[in-house]
N, C-alpha and C positions, 0 to 999 in steps of 0.2 A: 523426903517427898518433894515434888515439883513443886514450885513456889506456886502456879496455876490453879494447884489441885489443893493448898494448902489454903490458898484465898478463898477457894469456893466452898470446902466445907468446914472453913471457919464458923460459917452461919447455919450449921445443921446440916439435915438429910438435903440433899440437892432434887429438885425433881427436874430429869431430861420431859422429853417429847414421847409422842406416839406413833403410829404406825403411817407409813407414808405413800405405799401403793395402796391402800386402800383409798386412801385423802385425793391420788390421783386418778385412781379410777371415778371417784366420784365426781370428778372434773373431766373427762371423759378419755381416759387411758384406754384406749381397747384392750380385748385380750389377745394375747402375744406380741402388743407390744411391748418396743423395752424403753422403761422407762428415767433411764437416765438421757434417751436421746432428747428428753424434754426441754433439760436446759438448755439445749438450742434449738427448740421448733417450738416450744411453748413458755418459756422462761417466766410468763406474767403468773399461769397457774402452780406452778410448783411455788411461786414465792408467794402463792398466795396460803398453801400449805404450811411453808415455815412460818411464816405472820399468827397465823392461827395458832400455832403452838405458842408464840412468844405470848401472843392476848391469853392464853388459856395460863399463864404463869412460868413455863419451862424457864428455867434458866442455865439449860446445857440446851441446844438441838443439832440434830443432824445435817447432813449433806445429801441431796439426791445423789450419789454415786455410789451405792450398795454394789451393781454390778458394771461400774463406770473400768474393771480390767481389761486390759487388751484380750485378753483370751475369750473372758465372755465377751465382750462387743465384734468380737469377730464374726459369730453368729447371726450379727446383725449390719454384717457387712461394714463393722464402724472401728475398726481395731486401730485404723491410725489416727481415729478421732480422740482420742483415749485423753490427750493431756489436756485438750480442747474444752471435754465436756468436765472434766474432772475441776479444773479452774472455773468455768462457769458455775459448777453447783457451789461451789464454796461465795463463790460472789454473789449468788440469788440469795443464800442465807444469814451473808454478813450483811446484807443490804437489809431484810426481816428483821434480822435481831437487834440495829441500828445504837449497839450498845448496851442495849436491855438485855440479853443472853450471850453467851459463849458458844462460839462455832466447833464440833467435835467433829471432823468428818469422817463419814462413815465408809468402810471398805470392806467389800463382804467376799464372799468362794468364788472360785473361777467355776467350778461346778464340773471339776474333773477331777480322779483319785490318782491320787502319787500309786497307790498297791494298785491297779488296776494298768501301768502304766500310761494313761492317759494321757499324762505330761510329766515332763521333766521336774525336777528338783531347779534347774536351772530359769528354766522356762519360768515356773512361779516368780521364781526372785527377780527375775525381768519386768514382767510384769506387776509387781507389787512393789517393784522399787520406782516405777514408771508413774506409777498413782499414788503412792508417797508421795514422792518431791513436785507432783502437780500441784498437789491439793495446801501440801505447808506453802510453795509460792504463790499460791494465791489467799494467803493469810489466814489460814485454818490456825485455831487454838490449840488443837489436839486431834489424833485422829484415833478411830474404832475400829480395832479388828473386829467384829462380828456374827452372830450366828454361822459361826465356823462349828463343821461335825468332827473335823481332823485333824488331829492336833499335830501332825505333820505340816498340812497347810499354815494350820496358824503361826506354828512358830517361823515356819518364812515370813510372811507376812509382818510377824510382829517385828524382825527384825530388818524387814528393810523399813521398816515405819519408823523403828530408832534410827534410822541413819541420818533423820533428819532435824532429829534433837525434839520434838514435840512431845509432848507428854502420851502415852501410847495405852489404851482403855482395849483388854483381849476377852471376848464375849463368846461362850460355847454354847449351844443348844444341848440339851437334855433333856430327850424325850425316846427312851428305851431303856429297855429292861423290864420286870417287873413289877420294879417300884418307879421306872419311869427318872431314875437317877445316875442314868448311864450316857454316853452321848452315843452318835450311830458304831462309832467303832470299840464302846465296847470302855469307855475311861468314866471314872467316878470323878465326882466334884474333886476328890484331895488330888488326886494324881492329876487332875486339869490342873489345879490350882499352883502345883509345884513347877509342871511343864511351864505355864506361862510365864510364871517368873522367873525359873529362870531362864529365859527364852527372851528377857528384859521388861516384860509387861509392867507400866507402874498401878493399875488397875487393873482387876480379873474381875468376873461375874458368869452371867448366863441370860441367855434373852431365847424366846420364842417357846415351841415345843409344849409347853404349857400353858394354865394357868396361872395367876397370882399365888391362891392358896398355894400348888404342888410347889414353888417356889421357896417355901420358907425351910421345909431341913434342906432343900440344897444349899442355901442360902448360908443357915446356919453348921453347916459339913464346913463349908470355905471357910468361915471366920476360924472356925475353928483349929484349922492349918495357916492362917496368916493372917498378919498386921495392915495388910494393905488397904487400901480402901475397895469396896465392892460394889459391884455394878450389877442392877439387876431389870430386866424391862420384858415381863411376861406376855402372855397375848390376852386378850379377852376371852378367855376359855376354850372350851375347843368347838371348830365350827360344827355346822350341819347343811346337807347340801341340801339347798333349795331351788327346784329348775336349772339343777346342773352348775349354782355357783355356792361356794359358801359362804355360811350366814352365821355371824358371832349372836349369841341370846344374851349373853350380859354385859348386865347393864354397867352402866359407869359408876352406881352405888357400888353394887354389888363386887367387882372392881375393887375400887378403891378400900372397900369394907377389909380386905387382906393385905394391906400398904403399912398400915400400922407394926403388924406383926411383922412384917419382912424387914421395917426398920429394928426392931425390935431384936431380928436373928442377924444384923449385924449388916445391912446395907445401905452403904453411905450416899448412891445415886441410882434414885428410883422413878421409871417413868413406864412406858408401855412398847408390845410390839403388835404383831397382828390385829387387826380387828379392831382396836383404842384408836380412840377419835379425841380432838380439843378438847370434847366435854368430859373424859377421862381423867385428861392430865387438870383441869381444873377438880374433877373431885378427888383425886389424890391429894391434891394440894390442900383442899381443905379437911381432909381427914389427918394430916401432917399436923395442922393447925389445932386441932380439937385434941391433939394426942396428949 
């Protein structure tokens, strides 16, 4: 194990952060903007984002760069800004964490299908090897492959993420089938769990797509096919459109109430995604603590 990841859950379950376009919408993101262009037109609110997770206890958080790839920022006319803003988000949240947290940066889908030919094989690796080695030279701890539905995609991704020796955390969504423990194209927890690895992931898991509760046999599917450590960051259940935007109903008890278990089925870094706000990842942390 990475001497990194061997330090941090030396001390138990590790609780990451929560959801972070929500955090900036609430600071006032429009809709369709995109918001990694923040860390250079807004850099004071996104780091007031990170801050807030670090006070709420996180000690892993993110990077505003979920969609900081040149292929998504193209669409926003920002593709050669790519190494620019990728560097920035990692310095708005080492500046938050001031020591008190570990910076993971987060790298998400270019939001094109390799089967679709959308894009190249080649193409991805350009661009995820471009937001790799951004984000490590600007002193990231580790980096997140992410709410990946593809396991084509991610294993690019994950592999130009190792090229730059960082500790490398590979996160699927799972939310289809009829148990809801399939990802879009159709792959169970085990076979995610085998691809990532080996595909060089030192951490697997699953984030979004659900709830906390639906979280725990996937949870528990992984440990069960490997040793590694697990990453797990649910959403706040699922929304409900209200005047046309959506609205998470639970609460951060309620939340937190399935954190217990999910340590339980074998998840060593647990935090939130959609919907989970500071006051989440603080009552996670204290249901950690009552455990």
């Amino acid at each position: 194990m990475h001497p990194l990841l061997e330090e941090l859950l030396s001390q138990g379950p590790v609780i990451t952060d929560g959801a972070w376009g929500t955090e900036l919408q609430a600071r006032g993101l429009g809709a369709g903007e995109t918001p990694d262009l923040w860390n250079l037109t807004h850099p004071e609110r996104v780091g007031e984002v990170a801050a807030a997770y670090v006070a709420a206890g996180s000690r892993v958080i993110l990077t505003n760069t979920f969609g900081a790839n040149r292929i998504r920022l193209a669409e926003a006319a920002a593709g050669d800004q790519a190494g620019e803003i990728n560097a920035r988000g990692v310095e708005i949240s080492r500046q938050a964490a001031a020591g008190r947290a570990r910076v993971f940066a987060s790298i998400g889908p270019t939001g094109k299908l390799l089967m679709n030919g959308d894009v190249t094989e080649a193409e991805l690796w350009a661009a995820f090897r471009e937001q790799a080695r951004a984000l490590a030279g600007a002193g990231a701890d580790a980096l997140v492959v992410e709410t990946m539905s593809d396991l084509a995609e991610a294993t690019v991704a994950i592999g130009a993420a190792r090229e730059t020796g960082l500790p490398v955390v590979a996160s699927m969504v799972f939310d289809s089938g009829k148990e809801k423990d399939r990802t879009m194209m159709g792959n169970t927890p085990e076979q995610a769990v085998q691809a990532l690895i080996t595909a060089g992931a030192d951490v697997v898991g699953a984030n979004c797509g659900q709830g906390a509760a639906g979280f725990i046999g996937i949870c528990r599917r992984m440990r069960a096919v490997t040793d590694r450590p697990i990453w797990m960051k649910p959403n706040a259940g699922l929304p409900i459109m209200v005047a046309g935007q959506p609205r998470y109903t639970t609460t951060p008890e309620e939340f937190a109430g399935s954190i217990p278990a999910l340590v339980q089925a074998g998840a060593n870094l647990v935090g939130g995604c959609c919907g989970t706000r500071p006051e989440f990842i603080v009552a996670a942390g204290r249901a950690l603590r009552h455990r």
